[in-house]
C-alpha positions, -999 to 999 in steps of 0.1 A, spaced: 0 0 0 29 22 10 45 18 -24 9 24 -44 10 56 -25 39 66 -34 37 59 -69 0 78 -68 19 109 -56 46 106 -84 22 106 -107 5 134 -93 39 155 -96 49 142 -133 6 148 -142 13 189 -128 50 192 -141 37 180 -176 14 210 -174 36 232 -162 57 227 -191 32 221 -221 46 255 -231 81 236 -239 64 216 -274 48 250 -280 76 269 -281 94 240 -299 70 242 -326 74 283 -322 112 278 -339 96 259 -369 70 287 -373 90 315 -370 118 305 -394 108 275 -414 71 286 -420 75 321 -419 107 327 -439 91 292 -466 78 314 -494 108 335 -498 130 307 -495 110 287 -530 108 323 -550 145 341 -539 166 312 -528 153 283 -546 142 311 -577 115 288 -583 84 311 -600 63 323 -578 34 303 -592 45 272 -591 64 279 -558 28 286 -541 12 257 -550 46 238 -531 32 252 -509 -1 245 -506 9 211 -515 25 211 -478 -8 223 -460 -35 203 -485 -16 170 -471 -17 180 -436 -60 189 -445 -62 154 -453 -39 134 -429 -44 159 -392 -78 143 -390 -69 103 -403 -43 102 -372 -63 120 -350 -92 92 -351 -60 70 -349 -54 82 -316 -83 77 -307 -83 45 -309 -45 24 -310 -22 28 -285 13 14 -289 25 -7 -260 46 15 -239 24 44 -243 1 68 -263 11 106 -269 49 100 -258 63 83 -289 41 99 -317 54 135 -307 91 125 -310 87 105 -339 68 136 -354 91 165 -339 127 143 -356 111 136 -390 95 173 -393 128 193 -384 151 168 -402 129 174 -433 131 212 -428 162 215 -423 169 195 -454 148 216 -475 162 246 -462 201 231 -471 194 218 -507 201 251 -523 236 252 -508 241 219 -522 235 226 -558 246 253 -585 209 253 -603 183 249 -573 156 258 -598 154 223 -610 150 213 -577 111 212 -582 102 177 -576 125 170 -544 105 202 -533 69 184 -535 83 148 -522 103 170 -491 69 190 -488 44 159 -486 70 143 -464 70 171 -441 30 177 -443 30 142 -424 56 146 -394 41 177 -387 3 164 -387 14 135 -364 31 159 -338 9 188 -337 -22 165 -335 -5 145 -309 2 176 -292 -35 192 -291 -51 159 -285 -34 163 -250 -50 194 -242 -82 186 -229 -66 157 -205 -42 181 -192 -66 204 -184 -107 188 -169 -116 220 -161 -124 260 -175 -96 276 -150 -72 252 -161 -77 255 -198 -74 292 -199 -40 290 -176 -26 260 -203 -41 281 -236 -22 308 -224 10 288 -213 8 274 -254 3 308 -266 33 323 -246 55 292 -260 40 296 -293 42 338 -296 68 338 -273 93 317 -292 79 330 -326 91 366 -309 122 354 -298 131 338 -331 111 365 -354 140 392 -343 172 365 -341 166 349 -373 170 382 -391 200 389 -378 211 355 -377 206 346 -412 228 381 -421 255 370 -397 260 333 -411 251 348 -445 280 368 -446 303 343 -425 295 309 -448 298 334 -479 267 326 -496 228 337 -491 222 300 -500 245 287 -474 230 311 -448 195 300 -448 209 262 -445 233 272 -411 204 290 -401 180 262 -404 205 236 -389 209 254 -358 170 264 -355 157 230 -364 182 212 -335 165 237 -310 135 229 -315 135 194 -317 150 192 -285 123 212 -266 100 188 -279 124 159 -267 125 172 -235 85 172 -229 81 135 -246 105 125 -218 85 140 -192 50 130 -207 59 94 -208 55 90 -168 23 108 -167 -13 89 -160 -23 101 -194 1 72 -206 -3 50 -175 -46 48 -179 -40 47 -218 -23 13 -214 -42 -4 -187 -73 6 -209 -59 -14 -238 -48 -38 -212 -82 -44 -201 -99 -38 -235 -80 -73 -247 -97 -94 -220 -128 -77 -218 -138 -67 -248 -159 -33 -248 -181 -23 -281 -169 5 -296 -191 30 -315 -183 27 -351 -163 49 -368 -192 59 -390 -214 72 -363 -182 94 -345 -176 108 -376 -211 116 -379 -211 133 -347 -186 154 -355 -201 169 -386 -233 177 -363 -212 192 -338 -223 229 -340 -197 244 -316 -167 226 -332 -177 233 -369 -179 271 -362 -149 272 -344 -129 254 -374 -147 279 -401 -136 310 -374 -101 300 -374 -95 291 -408 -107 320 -416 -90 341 -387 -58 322 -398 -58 331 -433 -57 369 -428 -26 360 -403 -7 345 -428 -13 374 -451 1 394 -422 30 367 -414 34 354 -445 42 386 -470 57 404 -439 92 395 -458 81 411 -492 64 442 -473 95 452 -454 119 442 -485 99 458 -510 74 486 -498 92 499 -463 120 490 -483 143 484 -450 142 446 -443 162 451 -409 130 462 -396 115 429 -402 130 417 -369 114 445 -351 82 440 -365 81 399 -355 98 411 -324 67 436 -317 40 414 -334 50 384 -310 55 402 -279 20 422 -281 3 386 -285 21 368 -259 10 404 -237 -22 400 -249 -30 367 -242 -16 370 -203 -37 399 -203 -67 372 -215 -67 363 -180 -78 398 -163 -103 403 -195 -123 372 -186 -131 388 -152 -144 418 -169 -169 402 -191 -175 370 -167 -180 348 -198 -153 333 -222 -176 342 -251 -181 377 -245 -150 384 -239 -139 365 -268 -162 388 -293 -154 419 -274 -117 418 -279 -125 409 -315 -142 440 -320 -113 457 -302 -92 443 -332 -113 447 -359 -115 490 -348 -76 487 -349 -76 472 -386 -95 500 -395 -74 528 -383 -43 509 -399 -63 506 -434 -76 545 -433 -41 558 -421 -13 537 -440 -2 560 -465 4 587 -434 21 558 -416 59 557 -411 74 523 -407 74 525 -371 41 537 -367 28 509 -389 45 486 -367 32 497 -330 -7 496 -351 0 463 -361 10 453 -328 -19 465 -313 -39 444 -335 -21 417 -327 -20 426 -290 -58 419 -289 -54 388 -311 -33 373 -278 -66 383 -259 -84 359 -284 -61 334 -278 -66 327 -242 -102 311 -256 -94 300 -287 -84 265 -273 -109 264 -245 -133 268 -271 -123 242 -289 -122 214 -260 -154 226 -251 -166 220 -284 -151 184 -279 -168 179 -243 -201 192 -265 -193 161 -284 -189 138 -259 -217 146 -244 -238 143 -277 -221 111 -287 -210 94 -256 -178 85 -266 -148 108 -267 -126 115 -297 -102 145 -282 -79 134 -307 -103 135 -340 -123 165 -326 -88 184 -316 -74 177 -346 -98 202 -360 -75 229 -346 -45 220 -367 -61 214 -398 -79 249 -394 -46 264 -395 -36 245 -422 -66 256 -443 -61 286 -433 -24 287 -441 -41 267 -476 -63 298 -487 -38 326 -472 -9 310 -497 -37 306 -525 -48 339 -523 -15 356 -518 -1 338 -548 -28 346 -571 -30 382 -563 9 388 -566 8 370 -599 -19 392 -614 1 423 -600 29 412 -622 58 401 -592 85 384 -607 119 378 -583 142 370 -607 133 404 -622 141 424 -589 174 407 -582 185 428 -615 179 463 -600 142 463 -615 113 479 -589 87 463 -579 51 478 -599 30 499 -583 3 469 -582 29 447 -567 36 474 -541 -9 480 -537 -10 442 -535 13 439 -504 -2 468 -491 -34 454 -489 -23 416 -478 -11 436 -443 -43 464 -439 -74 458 -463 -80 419 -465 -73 411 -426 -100 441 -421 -125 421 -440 -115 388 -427 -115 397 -389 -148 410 -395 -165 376 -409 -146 357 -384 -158 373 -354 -187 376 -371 -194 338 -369 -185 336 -335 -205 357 -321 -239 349 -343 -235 308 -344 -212 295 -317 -239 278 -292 -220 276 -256 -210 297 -229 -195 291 -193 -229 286 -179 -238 264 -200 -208 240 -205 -209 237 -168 -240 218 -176 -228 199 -201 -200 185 -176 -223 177 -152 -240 156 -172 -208 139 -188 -197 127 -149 -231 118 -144 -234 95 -173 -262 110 -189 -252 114 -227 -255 101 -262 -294 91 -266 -298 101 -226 -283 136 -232 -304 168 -219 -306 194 -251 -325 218 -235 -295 226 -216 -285 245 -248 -319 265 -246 
């Protein structure tokens, strides 16, 4: 008994240490985002000097694969567990194959004198990729609402992912800059540069993740996952069939509206991420102040979202908070979009920031909105499926990321751009210079507006009522038993 106990309470400790640091896969996956991701589309049209056509649809090749595949292993893991654990495995097999394929993308141009005919390795390395990073971010939200049973301790752990998230996106959004000048200039190549930069990023941020798989593995998350399949091969349990979860998760109202609201929410942020390169290199025309933008960007989002925290106690309910700081943002997109042609870089930047600064205040409920949707299911169904419905999340972003690279492509290819072009001295059009314009002010305007928009008309729960709902789940009452006019 002694010995039960003391493995009950080291359990305990390794279940609140794992919480404590579910910001390190965050801000693992932060050092992907902030270079890899962020600096991708560049990298295929300047470094690569594949056209910019055929270089976006790399692209979207990359995000339409991890569409398709986030949501086949999230019902996965749902439903196989390996024999020494669950999450544990999955994230570093994930984490290792996605940075190794990065950083091998990221090196191939150093490697070869004609990296325009590089095409094909570009779509295998891209499909390759798409699948590492679906099985570790997937693995990595799927733990989110078994980390955290309750509201309080879902907004603390949405904010502790948001600070590893923003925070190393902040860190790495001002070093990489510099960075990649530094080893530009000391490997002798722009080429070479990007690939040092990549080596040393990609290491980093596989070892955060590293680090949290190690910690994970002792947790009761893994313990009760194996004893369940333990017990399920001598007592067999009927499972609901695939059909009928998937079913559920179509009807699921809170989770369907929170997928459109952040695909949609995510495309104008890649507009803003995603073409900051070209804004600063070819409208502010002083690409040092890149790094100070991602710095500032970053920083007012990881700001924001702490500040998420004391908003909540304002407005008393996740969604109204959640609406009202979308407003907020939507007022500042407007004054950046009236104003930008009296706007000096710097002031651009701090409007931006602010922006983004209520963004982070979105963030603290972005997730918690999301497992509620997935308790909404549970309740509805009677079976859980965190790791189908949170999969939702990722493949959000990846639409999102999908329709920001479709758009951005097609409207800088009507406006003329052409890299190879601009390398020879030649300007930039004044439609290339409206277009880039407009991917930072005028379309994140419109989208912010639809987005919240969706939120605040079709999104079914609030605090009141999802206390309900988890009442009802620890009292067994769900599926065909479930109480629906707690939604009234």
């Amino acid at each position: 008994m002694a010995d039960q106990a003391t493995n009950n309470e080291k359990t305990i400790k390794r279940d609140k240490l794992t919480r404590d640091l579910y910001v390190l896969p965050n801000f693992g996956g932060a050092t992907f985002k902030g270079y890899f991701d962020g600096y991708l589309a560049m990298l295929l049209t300047d470094i690569y000097m594949i056209p910019l056509i055929l270089s976006g649809i790399l692209e979207m090749v990359k995000t339409l694969v991890e569409f398709a595949f986030a949501p086949i292993f999230g019902a996965f893991l749902d439903r196989v567990t390996l024999r020494k654990g669950k999450y544990w495995q999955w994230i570093i097999i994930g984490s290792i194959g996605a940075a190794a394929t990065y950083m091998i993308l990221f090196a191939l141009p150093a490697l070869t004198s004609a990296p325009e005919k590089l095409g094909f390795f570009v779509f295998v390395l891209s499909i390759i990729l798409a699948v590492f990073l679906s099985i570790v971010n997937v693995t990595v939200v799927s733990l989110y609402p078994r980390l955290a049973p309750d509201p309080k301790t879902r907004t603390q752990l949405a904010v502790a992912q948001k600070i590893g998230r923003d925070g190393g996106k902040t860190l790495w959004g001002y070093v990489a800059p510099a960075l990649l000048i530094l080893l530009t200039a000391k490997v002798g190549s722009e080429a070479g540069g990007w690939a040092t930069t990549g080596l040393i990023l990609g290491t980093f941020g596989v070892v955060c993740y590293l680090a949290f798989a190690t910690v994970l593995r002792g947790t009761s998350m893994e313990q009760d996952a194996i004893a369940a399949k333990t017990a399920a091969t001598t007592q067999r349990k009927p499972k609901i069939p695939l059909k009928t979860v998937i079913k559920g998760l179509l009807t699921n109202r809170a989770l369907l509206v929170m997928f459109l609201f952040m695909t949609v929410y995510k495309t104008f942020y890649f507009f803003q991420v995603m073409s900051a390169t070209y804004f600063f290199k070819y409208v502010a025309k002083d690409f040092g102040s890149l790094g100070l933008f991602m710095l500032a960007f970053n920083l007012s989002a990881v700001v924001g979202v702490i500040c998420g925290l004391f908003w909540l106690k304002i407005f008393k309910d996740s969604k109204k908070a959640f609406v009202s700081g979308g407003m907020v943002q939507i007022i500042i997109l407007l004054i950046a979009t009236l104003t930008f042609s009296n706007l000096t870089t710097g002031m651009f930047i701090a409007v931006i920031s602010c922006a983004s600064f209520f963004g982070g205040i979105l963030e603290a409920y972005i997730m918690p909105m999301f497992a509620a949707a997935a308790d909404y299911g549970a309740w509805k169904t009677g079976e859980r499926t965190d790791g189908l419905s949170m999969s939702m999340f990722s493949v959000s972003v990846r639409v999102g990321l999908t329709l920001s690279t479709f758009i951005r492509t097609a409207l800088l290819a009507s406006a003329g751009y052409n890299a190879a072009t601009y390398v020879n001295g030649v300007e930039p059009s004044q439609d290339v210079i409206s277009t880039l314009i407009n991917l930072q002010t005028v379309l994140p305007l419109v989208l912010a507006i639809v987005s919240i928009g969706l939120v605040a008309v079709l999104y079914p729960l609030n605090d009141k009522k999802l206390a309900r709902i988890k009442e009802e789940i620890e009292a067994g009452r769900v599926g065909e038993n479930a109480d629906m006019s707690i939604l009234n």
